[in-house]
C-alpha positions as CSV (number, residue, x, y, z in Angstrom):
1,X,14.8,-42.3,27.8
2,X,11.7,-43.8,26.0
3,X,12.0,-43.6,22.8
4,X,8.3,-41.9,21.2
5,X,7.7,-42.8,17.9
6,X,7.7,-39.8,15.5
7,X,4.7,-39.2,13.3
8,X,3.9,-36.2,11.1
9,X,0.7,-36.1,9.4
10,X,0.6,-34.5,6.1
11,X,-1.3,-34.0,2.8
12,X,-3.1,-31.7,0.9
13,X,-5.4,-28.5,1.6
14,X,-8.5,-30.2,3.2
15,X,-8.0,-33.7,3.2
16,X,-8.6,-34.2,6.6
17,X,-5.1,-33.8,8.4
18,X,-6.6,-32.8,11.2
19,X,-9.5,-35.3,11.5
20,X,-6.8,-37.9,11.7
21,X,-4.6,-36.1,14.5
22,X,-7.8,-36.1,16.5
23,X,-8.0,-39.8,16.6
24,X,-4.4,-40.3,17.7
25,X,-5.4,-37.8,20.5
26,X,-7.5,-40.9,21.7
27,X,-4.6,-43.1,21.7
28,X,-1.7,-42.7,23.7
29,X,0.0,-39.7,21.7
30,X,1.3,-36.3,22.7
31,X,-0.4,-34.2,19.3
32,X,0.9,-30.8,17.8
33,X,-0.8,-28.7,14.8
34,X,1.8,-26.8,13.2
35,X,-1.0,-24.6,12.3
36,X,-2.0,-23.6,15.7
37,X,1.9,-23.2,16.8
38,X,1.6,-20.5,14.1
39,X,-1.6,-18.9,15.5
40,X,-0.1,-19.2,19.1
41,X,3.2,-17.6,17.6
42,X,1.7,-14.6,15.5
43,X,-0.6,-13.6,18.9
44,X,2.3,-14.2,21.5
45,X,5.8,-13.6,20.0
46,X,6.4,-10.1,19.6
47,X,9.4,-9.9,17.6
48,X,7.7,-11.9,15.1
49,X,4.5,-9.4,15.3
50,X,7.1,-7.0,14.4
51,X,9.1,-8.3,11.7
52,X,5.6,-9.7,9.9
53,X,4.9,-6.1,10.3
54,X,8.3,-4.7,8.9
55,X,7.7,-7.2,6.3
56,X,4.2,-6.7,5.3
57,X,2.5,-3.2,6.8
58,X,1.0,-2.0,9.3
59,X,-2.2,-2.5,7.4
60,X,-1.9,-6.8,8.4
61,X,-2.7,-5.5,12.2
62,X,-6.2,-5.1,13.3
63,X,-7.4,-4.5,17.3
64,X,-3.4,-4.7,17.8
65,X,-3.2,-8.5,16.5
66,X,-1.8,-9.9,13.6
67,X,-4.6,-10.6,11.1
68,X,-4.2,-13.9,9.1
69,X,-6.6,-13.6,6.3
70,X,-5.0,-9.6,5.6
71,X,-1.8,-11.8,5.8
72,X,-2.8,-14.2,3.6
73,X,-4.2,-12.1,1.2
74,X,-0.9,-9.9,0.5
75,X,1.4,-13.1,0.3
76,X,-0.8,-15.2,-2.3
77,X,-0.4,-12.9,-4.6
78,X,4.0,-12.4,-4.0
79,X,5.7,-15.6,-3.9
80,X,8.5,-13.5,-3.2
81,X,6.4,-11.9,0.5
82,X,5.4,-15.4,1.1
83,X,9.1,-16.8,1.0
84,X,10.2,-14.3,3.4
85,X,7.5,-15.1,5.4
86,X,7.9,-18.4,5.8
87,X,11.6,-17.6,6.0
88,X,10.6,-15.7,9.6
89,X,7.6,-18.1,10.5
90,X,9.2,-22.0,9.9
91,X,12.4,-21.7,12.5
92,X,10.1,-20.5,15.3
93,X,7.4,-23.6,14.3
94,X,10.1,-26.4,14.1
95,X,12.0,-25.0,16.7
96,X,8.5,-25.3,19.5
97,X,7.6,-28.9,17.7
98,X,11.4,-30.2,19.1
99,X,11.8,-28.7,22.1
100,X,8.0,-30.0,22.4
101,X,9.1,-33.4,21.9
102,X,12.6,-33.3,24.0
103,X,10.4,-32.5,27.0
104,X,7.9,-35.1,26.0
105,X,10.1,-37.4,25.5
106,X,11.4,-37.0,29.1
107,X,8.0,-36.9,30.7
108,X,7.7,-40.9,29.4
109,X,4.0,-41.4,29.4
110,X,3.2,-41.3,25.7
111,X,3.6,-43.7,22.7
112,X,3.2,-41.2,20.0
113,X,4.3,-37.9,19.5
114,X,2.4,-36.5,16.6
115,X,2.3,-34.0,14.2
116,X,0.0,-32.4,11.8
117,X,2.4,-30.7,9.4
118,X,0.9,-29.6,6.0
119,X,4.3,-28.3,4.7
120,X,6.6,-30.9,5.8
121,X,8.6,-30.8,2.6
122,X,8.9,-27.5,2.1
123,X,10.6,-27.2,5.1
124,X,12.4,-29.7,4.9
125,X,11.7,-31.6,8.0
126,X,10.5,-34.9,6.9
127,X,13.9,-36.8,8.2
128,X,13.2,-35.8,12.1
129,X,10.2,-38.1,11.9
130,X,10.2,-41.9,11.9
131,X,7.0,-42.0,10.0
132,X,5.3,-39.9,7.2
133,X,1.1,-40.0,7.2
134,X,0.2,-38.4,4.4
135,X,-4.0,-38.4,4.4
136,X,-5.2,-38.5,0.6
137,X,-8.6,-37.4,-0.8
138,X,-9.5,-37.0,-4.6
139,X,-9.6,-32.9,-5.0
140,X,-13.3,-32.6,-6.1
141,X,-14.0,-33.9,-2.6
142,X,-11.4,-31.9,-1.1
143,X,-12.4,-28.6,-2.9
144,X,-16.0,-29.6,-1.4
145,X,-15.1,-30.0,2.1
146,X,-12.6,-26.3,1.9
147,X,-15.0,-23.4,2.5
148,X,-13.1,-20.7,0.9
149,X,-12.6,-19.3,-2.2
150,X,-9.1,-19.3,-2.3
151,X,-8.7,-22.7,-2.7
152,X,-6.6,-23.7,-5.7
153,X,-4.2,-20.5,-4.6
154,X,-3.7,-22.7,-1.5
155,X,-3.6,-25.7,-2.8
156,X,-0.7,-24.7,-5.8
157,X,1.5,-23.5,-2.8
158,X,2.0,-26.5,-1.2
159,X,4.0,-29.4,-2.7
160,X,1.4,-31.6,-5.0
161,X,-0.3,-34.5,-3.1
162,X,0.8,-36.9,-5.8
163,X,4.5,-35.8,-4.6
164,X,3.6,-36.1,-0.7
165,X,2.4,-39.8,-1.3
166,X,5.2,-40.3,-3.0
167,X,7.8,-39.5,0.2
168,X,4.8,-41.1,2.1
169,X,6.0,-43.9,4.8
170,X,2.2,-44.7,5.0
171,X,-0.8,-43.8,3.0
172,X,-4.2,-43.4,3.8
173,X,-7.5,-42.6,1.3
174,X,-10.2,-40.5,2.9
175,X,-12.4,-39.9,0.4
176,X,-15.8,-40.9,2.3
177,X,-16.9,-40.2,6.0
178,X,-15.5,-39.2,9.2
179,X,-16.1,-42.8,10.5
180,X,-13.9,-44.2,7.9
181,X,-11.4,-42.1,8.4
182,X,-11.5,-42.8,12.2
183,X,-11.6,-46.5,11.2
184,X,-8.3,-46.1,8.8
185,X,-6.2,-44.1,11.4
186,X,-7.3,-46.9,14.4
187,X,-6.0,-49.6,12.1
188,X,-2.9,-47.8,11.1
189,X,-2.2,-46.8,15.0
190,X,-3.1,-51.1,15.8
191,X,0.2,-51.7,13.3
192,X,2.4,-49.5,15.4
């Protein structure tokens, strides 16, 4: 069985996390977004539909779907909500990224399997990859790039960056354009 080298990509709320997992689409790797498993979950699993609802209301459905920004607005403000939350949400996510990668891994025709996981500490997942990415920016030009308001909510829920780089396997500043970015993640992917 080929063995796929393991990469999560993590970091801090707009960063550009996803910016990088585009480029390692162009190269040879199988790519996940744990934010989209999420999104495919909450429309397509409906036992989760239900226990989000049990958990949170009736009030977090709109036109019979889940609604993430209603979601997001009643667990920012209760840790407690957003604990139990993640508590139904993370087991489903890590449970599609590795039976994701078991079949990938059979297939054999990629280098890379690649993850953009923004909460890869806090669910305690970092030893199931053989490499950590965490993708750096200062915060003003973070906060610039995020076009919401709830941006330091978001950004205190998540582990600091500071600690991320600290785990980190591999660091990489993006604190300019898209281009350099591109140019960072090629490099990094030419080491591999």
């Amino acid at each position: 069985m080929l063995n796929l080298i393991k990469i999560a990509i993590t970091g801090s709320i707009a960063t550009g996390k996803s910016s990088a997992l585009k480029v390692f689409e162009k190269f040879d790797s199988y790519t996940l977004s744990a934010d989209k498993i999420v999104h495919k979950l909450l429309k397509e699993d409906q036992i989760l539909k239900k226990n989000i609802t049990d958990l949170l209301g009736e009030e977090v459905i709109e036109q019979n779907e889940l609604n993430r920004k209603k979601i997001a607005k009643k667990v920012f403000i209760c840790p407690e909500k957003l604990k139990s939350l993640e508590n139904l949400i993370h087991p489903k996510v890590l449970d599609y990224i590795e039976k994701t990668y078991e079949k990938i891994s059979r297939d054999k025709k990629y280098k890379l399997f690649v993850v953009e996981m923004p909460l890869i500490y806090e669910m305690q997942k970092e030893n199931f990859f053989d490499i950590i990415l965490v993708i750096s920016a200062k915060e003003k030009i973070a906060k610039e790039r995020y076009k919401e308001s709830d941006f330091e909510i978001r950004k205190n829920l998540q582990m600091s960056l500071n600690q991320k780089e600290k785990k980190a396997t591999y660091i990489i500043e993006n604190n300019s354009t898209i281009k350099s970015l591109e140019n960072k993640v090629y490099k990094f992917i030419t080491t591999l």
